[in-house]
C-alpha positions as CSV (number, residue, x, y, z in Angstrom):
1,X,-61.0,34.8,-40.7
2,X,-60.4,36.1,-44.1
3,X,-63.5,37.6,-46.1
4,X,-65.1,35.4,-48.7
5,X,-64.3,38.1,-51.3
6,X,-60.6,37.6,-50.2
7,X,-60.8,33.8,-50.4
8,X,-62.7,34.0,-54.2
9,X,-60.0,36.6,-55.0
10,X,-57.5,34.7,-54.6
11,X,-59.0,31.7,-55.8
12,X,-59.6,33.5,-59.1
13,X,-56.1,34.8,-59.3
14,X,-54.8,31.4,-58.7
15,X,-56.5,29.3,-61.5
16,X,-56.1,31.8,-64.0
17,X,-52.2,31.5,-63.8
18,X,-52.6,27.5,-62.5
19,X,-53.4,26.7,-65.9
20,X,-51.1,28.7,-67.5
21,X,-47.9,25.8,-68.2
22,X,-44.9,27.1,-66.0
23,X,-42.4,25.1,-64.0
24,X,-44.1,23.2,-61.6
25,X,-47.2,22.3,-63.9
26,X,-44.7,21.1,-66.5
27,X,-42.4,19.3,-64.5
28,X,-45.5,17.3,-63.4
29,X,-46.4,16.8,-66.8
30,X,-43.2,15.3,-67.3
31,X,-43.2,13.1,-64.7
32,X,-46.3,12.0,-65.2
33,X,-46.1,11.2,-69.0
34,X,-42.8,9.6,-68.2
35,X,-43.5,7.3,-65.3
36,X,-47.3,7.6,-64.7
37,X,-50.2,9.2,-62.6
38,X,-49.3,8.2,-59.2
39,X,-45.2,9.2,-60.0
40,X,-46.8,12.3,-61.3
41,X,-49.4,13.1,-57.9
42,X,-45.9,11.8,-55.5
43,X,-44.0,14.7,-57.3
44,X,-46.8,17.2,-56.6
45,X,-46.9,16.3,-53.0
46,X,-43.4,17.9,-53.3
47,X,-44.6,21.0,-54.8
48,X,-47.0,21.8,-52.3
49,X,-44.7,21.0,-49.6
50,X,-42.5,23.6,-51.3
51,X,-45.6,25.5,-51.6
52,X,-46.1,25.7,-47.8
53,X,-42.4,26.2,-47.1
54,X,-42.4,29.2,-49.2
55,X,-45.8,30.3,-47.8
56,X,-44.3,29.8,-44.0
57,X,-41.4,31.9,-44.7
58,X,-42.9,34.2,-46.3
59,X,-45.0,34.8,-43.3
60,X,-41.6,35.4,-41.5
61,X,-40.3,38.0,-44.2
62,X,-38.5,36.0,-46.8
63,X,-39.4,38.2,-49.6
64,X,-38.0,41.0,-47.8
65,X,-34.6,39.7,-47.4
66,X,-34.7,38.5,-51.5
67,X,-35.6,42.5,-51.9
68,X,-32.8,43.8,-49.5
69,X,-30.2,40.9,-50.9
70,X,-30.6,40.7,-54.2
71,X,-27.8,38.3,-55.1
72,X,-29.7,35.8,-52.8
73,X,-32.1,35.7,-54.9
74,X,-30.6,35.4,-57.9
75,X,-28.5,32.5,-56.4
76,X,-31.4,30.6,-56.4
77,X,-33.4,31.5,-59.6
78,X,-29.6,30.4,-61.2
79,X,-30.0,26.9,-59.7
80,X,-33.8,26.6,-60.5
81,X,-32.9,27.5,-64.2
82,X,-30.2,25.0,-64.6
83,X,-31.9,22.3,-62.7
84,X,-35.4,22.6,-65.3
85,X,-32.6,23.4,-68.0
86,X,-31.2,19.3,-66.6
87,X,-34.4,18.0,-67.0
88,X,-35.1,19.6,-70.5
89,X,-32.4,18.3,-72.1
90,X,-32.8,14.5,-70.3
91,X,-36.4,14.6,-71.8
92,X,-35.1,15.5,-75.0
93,X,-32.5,13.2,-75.6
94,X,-34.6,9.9,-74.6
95,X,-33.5,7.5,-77.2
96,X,-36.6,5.1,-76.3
97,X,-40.1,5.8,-76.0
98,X,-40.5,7.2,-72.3
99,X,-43.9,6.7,-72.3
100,X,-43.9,2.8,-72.6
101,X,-43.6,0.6,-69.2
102,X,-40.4,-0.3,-68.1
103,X,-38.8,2.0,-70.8
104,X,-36.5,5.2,-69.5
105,X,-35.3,5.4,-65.9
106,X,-37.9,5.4,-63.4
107,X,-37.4,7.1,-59.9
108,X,-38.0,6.0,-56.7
109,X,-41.5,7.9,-55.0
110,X,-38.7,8.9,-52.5
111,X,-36.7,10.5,-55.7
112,X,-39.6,12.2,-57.0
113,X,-40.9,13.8,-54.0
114,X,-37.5,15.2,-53.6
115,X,-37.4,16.6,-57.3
116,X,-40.9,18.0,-57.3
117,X,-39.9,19.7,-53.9
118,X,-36.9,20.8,-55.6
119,X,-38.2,22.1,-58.4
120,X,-40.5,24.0,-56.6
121,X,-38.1,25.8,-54.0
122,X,-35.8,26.5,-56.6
123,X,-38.3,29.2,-58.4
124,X,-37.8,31.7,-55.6
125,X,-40.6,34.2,-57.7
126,X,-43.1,32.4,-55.6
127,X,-42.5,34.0,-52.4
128,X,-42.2,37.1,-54.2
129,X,-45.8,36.6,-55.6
130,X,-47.1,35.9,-52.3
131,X,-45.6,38.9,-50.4
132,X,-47.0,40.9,-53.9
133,X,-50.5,39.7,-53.8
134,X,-51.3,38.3,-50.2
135,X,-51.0,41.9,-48.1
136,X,-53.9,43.4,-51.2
137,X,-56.5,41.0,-50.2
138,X,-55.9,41.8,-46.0
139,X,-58.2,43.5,-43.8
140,X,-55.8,45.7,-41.4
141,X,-59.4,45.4,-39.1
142,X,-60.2,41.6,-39.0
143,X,-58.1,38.9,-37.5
144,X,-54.0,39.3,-36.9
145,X,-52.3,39.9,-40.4
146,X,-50.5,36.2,-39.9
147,X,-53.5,34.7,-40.0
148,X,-54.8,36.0,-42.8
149,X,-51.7,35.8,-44.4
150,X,-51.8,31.9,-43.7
151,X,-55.6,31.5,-44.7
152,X,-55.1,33.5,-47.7
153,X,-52.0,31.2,-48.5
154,X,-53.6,28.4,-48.0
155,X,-56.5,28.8,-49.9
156,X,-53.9,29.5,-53.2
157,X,-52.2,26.1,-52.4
158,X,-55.5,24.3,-52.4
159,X,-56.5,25.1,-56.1
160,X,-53.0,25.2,-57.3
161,X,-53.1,21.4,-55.9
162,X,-56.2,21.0,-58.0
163,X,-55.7,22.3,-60.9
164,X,-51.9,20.7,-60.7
165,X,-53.9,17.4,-60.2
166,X,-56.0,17.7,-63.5
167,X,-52.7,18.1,-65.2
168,X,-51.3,15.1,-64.1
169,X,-54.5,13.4,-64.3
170,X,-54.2,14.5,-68.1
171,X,-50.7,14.0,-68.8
172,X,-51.1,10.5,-67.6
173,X,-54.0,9.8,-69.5
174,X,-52.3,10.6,-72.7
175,X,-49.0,9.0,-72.1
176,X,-51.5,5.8,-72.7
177,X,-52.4,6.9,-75.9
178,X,-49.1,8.2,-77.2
179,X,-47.4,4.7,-76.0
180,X,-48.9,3.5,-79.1
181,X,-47.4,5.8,-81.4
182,X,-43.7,6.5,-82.0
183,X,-44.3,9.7,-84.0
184,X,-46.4,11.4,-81.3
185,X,-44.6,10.3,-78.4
186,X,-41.3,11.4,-80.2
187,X,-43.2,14.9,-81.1
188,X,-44.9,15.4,-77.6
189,X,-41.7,14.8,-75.7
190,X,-39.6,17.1,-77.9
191,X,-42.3,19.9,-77.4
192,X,-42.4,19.2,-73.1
193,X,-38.6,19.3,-73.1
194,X,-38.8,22.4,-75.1
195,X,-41.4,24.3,-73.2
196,X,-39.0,22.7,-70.0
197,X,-36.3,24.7,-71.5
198,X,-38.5,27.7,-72.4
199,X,-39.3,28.5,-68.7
200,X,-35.9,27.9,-67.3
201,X,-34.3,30.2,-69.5
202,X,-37.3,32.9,-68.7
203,X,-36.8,31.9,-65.1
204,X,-33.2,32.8,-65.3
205,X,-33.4,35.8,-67.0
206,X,-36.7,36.8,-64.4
207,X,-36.8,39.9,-62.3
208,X,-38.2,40.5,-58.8
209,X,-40.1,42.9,-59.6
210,X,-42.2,40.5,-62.1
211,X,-42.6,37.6,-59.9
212,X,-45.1,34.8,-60.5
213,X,-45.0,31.1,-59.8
């Protein structure tokens, strides 16, 4: 079992850059000011599957093959940039109000598990952060080091799935209130698409060496 200091570490180190707006957190927003809370928490159940899946093969040495292949991993960071670069211009150029019911195109829950699971593979500095972060918080004396790797894992998925929660919770709360203004819906979506934009373009340009989900 990992230490209690290990598990608050962690914890800590998660919320701080949980509510900092990056991909996944603003694709949920999205999502959820676009189609609603429970699109928005079906979308997250894809990030944290993507969550695990990195976790997994991380545990198996998937950060050190994006170290020893490099163009691996800039394969993928590529894709991840042009797929939030997709979604930042399709927010922008809504003609209607997205956040009305019925307006905009609304996917499937099968659609947007796929796309939060998407959008979470394709930002490959998250295996990267765990392989960073995970081995400074293990005892080399307590339990095997894949089990603490695991643990230590998990407990970062559990309060990114909070805090990811309160932001859908939130973006879906003032999609309601922004339905009944034109001005701020038409504001608040250019800004989302923006930031959207922001982070795939600093995704794309992102380093190994300065990895964070």
């Amino acid at each position: 079992m990992i230490s209690s200091t290990a598990a608050l570490g962690i914890a800590l180190i998660t919320f701080g850059l949980a509510i900092t707006p990056g991909p996944n957190s603003m694709y949920l927003v999205s999502r959820s000011l676009t189609q609603g809370r429970l699109a928005g928490l079906v979308s997250l159940g894809g990030v944290v599957t993507g969550f695990m899946a990195y976790l997994l093969a991380t545990t198996v040495g998937l950060a050190v093959l994006f170290s020893t292949v490099p163009l691996l991993f800039v394969a993928i960071k590529v894709a991840g940039a042009a797929y939030l670069l997709w979604l930042a211009i399709s927010m922008i150029r809504k003609g209607s109000s997205v956040f009305r019911p019925g307006d905009g195109r609304r996917h499937s829950a099968s659609r947007l598990y796929a796309m939060g699971l998407a959008t979470c593979l394709l930002n490959p500095k998250i295996a990267l952060f765990y392989a960073a972060l995970l081995p400074q918080l293990i005892n080399p004396d307590g339990a095997s080091i894949w089990a603490q790797t695991m643990q230590l894992g998990l407990v970062q998925i559990a309060v990114a799935t909070l805090v990811n929660t309160c932001w859908v919770v939130a973006a879906a709360t003032l999609a309601s209130v922004l339905a009944r203004s034109r001005r701020a819906e038409h504001i608040v979506r250019i800004a989302a698409g923006g930031l959207l934009a922001w982070f795939a373009v600093h995704l794309g340009l992102a380093q190994p060496a300065t990895a964070q989900p």
